[in-house]
C-alpha positions in Angstrom: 129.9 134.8 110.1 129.3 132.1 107.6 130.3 128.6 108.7 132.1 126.3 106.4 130.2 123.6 104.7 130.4 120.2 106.5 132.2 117.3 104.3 132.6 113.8 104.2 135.6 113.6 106.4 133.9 115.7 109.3 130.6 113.3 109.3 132.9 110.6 108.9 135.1 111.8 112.2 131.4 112.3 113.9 130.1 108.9 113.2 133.6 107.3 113.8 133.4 105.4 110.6 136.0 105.8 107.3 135.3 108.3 104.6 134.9 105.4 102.6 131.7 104.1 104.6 130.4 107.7 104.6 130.6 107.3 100.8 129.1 104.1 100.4 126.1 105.1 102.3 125.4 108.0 99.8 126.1 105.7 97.0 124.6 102.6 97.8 127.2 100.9 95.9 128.4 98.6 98.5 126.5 97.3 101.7 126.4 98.9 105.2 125.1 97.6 108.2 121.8 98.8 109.2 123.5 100.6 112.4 126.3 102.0 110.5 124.4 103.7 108.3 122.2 104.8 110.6 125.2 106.6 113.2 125.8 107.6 109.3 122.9 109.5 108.6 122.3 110.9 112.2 126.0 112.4 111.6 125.0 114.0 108.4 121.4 115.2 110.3 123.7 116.6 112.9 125.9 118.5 110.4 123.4 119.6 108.1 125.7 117.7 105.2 124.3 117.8 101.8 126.1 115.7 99.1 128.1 117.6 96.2 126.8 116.1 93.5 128.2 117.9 90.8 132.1 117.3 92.2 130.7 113.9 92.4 129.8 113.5 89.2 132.8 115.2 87.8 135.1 112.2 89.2 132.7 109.1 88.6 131.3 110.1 85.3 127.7 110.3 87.1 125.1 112.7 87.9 123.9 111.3 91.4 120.3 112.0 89.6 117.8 109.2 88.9 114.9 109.2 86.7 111.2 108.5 87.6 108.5 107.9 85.3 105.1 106.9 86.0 102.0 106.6 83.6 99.5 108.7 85.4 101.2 110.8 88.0 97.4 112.3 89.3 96.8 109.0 90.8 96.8 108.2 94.4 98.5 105.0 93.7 101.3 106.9 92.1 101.1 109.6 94.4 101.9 106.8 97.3 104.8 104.7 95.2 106.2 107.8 94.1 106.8 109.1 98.1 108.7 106.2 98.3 110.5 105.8 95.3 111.8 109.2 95.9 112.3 108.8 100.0 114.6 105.1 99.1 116.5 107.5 96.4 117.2 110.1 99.0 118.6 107.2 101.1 120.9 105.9 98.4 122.5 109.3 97.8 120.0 110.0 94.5 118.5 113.2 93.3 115.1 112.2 91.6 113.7 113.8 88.2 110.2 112.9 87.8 108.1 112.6 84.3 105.1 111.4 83.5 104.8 109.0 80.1 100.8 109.0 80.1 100.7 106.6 76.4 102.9 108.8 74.4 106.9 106.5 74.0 108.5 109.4 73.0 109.0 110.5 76.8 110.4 107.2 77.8 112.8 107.7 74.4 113.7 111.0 75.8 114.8 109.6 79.0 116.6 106.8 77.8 118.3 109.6 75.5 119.4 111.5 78.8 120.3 108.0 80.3 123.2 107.4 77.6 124.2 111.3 77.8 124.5 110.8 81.4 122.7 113.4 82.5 121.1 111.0 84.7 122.6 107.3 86.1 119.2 105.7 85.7 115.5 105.1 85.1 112.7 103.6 86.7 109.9 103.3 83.9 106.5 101.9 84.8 105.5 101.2 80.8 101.6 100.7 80.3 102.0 98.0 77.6 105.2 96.6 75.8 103.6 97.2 72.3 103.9 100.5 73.3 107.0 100.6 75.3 110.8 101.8 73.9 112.3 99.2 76.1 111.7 96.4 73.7 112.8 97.8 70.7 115.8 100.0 72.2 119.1 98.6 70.4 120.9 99.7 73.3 119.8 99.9 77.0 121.1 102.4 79.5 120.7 101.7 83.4 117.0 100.9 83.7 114.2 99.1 86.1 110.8 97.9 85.2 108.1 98.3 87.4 104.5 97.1 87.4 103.5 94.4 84.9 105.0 95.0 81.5 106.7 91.4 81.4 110.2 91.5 79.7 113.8 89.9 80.1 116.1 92.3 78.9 116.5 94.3 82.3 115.6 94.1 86.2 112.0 94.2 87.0 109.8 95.0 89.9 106.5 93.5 90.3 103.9 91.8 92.3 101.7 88.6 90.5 99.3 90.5 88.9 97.3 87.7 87.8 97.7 85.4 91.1 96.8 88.5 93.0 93.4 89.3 91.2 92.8 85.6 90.9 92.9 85.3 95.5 90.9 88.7 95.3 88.0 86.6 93.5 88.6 83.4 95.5 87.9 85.6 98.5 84.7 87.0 97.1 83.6 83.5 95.9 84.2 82.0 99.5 82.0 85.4 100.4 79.6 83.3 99.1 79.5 85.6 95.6 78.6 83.8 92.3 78.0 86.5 89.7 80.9 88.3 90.1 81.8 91.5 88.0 85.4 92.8 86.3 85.4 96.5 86.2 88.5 97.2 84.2 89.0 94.1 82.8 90.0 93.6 79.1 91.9 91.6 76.8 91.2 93.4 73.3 94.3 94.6 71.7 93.6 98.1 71.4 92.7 98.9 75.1 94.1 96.0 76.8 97.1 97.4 79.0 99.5 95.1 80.4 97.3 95.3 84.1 94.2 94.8 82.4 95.2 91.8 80.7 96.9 90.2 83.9 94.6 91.0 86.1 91.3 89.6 83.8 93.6 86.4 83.4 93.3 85.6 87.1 89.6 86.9 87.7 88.9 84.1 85.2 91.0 81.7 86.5 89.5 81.9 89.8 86.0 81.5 88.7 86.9 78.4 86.0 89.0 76.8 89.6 85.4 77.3 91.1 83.4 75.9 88.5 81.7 79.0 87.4 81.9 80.3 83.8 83.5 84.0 83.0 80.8 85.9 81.4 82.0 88.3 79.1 79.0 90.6 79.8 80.1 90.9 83.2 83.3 92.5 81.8 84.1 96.5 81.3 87.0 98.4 81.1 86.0 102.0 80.6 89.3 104.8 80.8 90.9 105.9 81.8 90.5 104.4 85.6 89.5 106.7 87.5 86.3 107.0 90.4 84.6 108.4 87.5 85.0 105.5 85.3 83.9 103.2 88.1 80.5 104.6 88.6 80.4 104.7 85.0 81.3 101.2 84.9 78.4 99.8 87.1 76.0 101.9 84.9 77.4 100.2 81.6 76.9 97.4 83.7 73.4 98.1 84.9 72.4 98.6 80.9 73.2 95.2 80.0 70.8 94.2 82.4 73.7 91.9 84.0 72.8 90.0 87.8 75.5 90.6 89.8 76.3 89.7 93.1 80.0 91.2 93.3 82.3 93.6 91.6 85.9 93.0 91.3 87.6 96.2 90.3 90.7 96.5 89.0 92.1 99.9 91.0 90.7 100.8 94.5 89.6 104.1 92.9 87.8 102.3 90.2 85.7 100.5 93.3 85.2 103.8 95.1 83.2 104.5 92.0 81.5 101.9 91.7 80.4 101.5 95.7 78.8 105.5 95.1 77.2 104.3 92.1 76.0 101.1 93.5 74.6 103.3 96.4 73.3 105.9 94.6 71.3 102.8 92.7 69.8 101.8 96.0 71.7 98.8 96.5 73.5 98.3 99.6 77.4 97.1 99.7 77.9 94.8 100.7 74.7 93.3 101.6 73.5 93.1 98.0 76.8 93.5 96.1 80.3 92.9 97.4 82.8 94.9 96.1 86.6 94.5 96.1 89.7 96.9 95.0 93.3 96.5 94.2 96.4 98.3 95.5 95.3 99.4 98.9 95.8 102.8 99.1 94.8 105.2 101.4 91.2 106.2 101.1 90.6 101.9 100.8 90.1 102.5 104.8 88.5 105.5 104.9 85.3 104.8 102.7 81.8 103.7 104.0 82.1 100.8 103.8 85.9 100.5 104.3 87.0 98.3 101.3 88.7 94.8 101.0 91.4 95.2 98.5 94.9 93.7 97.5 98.1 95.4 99.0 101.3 95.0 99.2 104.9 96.4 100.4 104.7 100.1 98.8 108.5 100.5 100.9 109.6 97.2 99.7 108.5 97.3 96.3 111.0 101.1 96.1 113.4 99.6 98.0 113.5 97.1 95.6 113.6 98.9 92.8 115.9 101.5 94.1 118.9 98.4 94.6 118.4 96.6 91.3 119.0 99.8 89.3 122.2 100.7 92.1 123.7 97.1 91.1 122.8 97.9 87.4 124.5 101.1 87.5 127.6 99.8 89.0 127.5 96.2 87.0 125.9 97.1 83.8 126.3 93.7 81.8 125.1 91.1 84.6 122.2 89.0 84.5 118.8 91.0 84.5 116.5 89.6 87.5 112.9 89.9 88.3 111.9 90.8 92.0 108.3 89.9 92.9 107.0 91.5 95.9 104.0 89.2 98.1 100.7 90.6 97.9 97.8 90.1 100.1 94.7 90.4 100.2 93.3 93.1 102.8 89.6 92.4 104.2 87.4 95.1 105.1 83.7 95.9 105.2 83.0 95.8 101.9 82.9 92.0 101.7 81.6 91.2 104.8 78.1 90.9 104.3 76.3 88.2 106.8 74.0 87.5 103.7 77.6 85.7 102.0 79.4 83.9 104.7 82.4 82.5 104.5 82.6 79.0 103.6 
């Protein structure tokens, strides 16, 4: 015998709480206490509840589906914001459709077109460059979060301080003791410049004119797209110039994975003969030989983030657009910690 489809009044008789708070836990329209909506969510567990979307959507105008869309979805970095993006949506009551913009604007003009159909409440976009982005030239914007480092002020944005955090990442390997230091994936000309590369570059070079040492533009290559690939790649372009180097700052972790196997494969030893530091800390950062120093920061936070801004945008469409930075850290590991460049 079939059994009857639980609802929000039988999880709400479960967790002894109102219909009403059952709701605003799927919503994420209005605040619940951490222990609320947790007896909440064990209720729902329990009775194997599943949101009706669709009957939902039929008396608030809204799908309950969000958009996702990341540059490069074959990423690890993506692969790891993107589990929680989709895990803080789930919590909030969202279904999540997922695209991939890669550098073509007319998939972010798509969504944007599905976003004023309402055929779905809202977008997270991770834009590579404005120049390139719809946002800014959109005359009208539906529900929508920026993430990453596409700087803007016509809607909420996610992001940690790009420039800041690469500019500590080279601090560290200058108190390493480093003095030639390398930018694999810097670059600030127009046509390959994204919004990253440009941020990041911005605060290797600050740290080293801080320092009193002069940015060598020799010492600076941005081959693409980042990949490990690119990164070996990148020490080899380096290698050519006949550049001396005592470091490598590169701009992805998987772009210093590269470069560490090319380094090796060179016969130089990392880090005893060249430090070498990532960005974004993801998963293989500890895993490598060495295990690298890198910048990370709050993957959970940074959805969670996200995840509320475009909430309060759907519900409050016309209020003040904010910008939510996230800390960073930097992350030390073997890969700086030479005895030949003590710390200072």
């Amino acid at each position: 015998m079939r059994t009857a489809r639980a609802t929000v009044k039988d999880v709400a008789a479960l967790a002894r709480v109102s219909p009403k708070t059952v709701s605003n836990v799927l919503t994420g329209s209005v605040h619940v206490r951490p222990d609320t909506r947790a007896r909440v969510e064990q209720a729902m567990s329990a009775l194997d509840f599943v949101p009706n979307l669709s009957a939902r959507g039929l008396r608030s105008g809204r799908s309950g589906v969000i958009a996702v869309a990341l540059p490069d979805l074959a990423t690890a970095f993506s692969a790891d914001l993107l589990h929680y993006l989709v895990e803080a949506a789930h919590e909030r009551g969202f279904a999540v459709q997922i695209e991939e913009t890669a550098d073509r604007p007319q998939r972010e003009r798509d969504l944007l077109s599905r976003a004023r159909a309402h055929l779905v409440d809202g977008l997270i976009l991770n834009p590579i460059r404005l120049e390139d982005s719809v946002i800014d030239r959109a005359a009208d914007l539906p529900p929508v979060v920026l993430i990453g480092e596409v700087e803007q002020h016509r809607t909420d944005r996610v992001l940690i301080d790009s420039r800041r955090a690469a500019k500590d990442a080279t601090l560290h390997l200058i108190a390493r003791g480093a003095r030639r230091i390398a930018a694999v994936g810097g670059d600030d000309r127009p046509e390959h410049a994204t919004a990253t590369s440009r941020l990041r570059l911005a605060g290797f070079r600050d740290a080293l004119r801080e320092s009193g040492l002069d940015p060598d533009p020799a010492r600076e290559v941005n081959l693409l797209p980042w990949s490990m690939a690119t990164g070996a790649a990148a020490v080899r372009e380096l290698r050519t110039r006949e550049v001396d180097m005592d470091a490598i700052l590169a701009f992805t972790d998987s772009l210093a994975v590269g470069a560490t196997r090319e380094l090796v494969e060179s016969g130089l030893r990392v880090p005893d003969d060249v430090l070498v530091a990532g960005f974004d800390d993801i998963e293989v950062a500890r895993f490598t030989t060495p295990s690298l120093t890198t910048v990370g920061f709050d993957r959970r936070l940074f959805a969670q983030e996200s995840l509320r801004l475009l909430v309060e945008r759907i519900s409050r469409p016309g209020q003040t657009p904010q910008a939510v930075t996230i800390p960073h850290r930097v992350v030390e590991r073997e890969s700086t910690a030479s005895s030949r460049h003590p710390a200072h």
